[in-house]
N, C-alpha and C positions, 0 to 999 in steps of 0.2 A: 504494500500500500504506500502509493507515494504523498506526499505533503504538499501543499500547495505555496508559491513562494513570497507567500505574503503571510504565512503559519506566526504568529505571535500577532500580532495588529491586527488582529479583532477590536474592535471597541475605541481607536485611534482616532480622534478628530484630522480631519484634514485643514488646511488652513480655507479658510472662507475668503472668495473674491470682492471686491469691493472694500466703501468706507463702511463701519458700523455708527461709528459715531463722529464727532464734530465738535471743534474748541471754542466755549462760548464765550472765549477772551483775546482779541486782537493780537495782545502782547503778554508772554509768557507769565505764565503763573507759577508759582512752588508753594507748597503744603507746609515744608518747612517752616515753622514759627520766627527759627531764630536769623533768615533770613531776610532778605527784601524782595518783594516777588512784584515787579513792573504792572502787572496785570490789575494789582489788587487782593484783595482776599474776598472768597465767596461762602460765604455761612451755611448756606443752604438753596432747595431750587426745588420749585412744585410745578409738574406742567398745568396747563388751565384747561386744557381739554374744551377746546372753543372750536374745534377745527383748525387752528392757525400754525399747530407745529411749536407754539412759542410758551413759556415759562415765566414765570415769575422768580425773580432768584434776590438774596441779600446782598449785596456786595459793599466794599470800603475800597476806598483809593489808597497805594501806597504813600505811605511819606517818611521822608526824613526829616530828622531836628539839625539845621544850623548850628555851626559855630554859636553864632548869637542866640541861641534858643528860638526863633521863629520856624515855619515849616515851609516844607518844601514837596510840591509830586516826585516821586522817584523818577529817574531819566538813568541809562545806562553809565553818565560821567560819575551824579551823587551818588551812587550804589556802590562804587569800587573803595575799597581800598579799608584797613583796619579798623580804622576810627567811625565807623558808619554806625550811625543813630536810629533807629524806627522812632517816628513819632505814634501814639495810638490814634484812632482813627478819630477824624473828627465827631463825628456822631453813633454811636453804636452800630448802627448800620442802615443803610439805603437799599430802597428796591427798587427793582428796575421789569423790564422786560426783556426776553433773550429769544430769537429766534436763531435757534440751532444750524449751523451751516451756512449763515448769510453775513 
C-alpha cells in the first residue's frame, strides 16, 4: 500500500489569496505603550452595521512634551532620539469614524 505525497498535511491551512483586512490609520501605529506610535492610539472600535462598511472607533493623537513643557503632534524628527517625552492625550479620548480600506 502506497502513501500519498502529501501523507502528514491533512488538516494544513493553505495561505488564503487576497487582503483580509485593512489599516484604519494613514501613519503607523504601535501597541507598545512605552513608545510613540505617529498614528495615535486607538482604545477600541465597534462596527455600526449601517451598511457602510464603517466603525466607530476611540482614538488620541500622538504627542510629545517640549523642552519647554508645551506639546507637540508626533512627526518622524520629534520621535527620535533618547530624550523623547509622551505627552498624555489631550482629552481621554475622541471618536471618530473609520471606513476600512479607504
Amino acid at each position: 500500500m502506497s502513501t500519498p505525497a502529501t501523507a502528514g498535511t491533512v488538516g494544513v491551512p493553505t495561505a488564503a489569496q487576497g487582503s483580509g483586512q485593512a489599516s484604519a490609520a494613514a501613519l503607523g501605529v504601535t501597541t507598545d505603550a512605552n513608545l510613540p506610535s505617529l498614528g495615535g492610539r486607538f482604545a477600541s472600535a465597534y462596527p455600526l452595521y449601517d451598511g457602510t462598511n464603517r466603525m466607530l472607533v476611540s482614538w488620541a493623537p500622538c504627542l510629545v512634551l517640549n523642552t519647554d513643557g508645551s506639546t507637540a503632534v508626533c512627526t518622524a524628527a520629534n520621535t527620535q532620539g533618547a530624550n523623547v517625552k509622551q505627552a498624555p492625550p489631550p482629552t481621554p479620548y475622541g471618536s471618530t469614524t473609520s471606513t476600512p480600506g479607504l
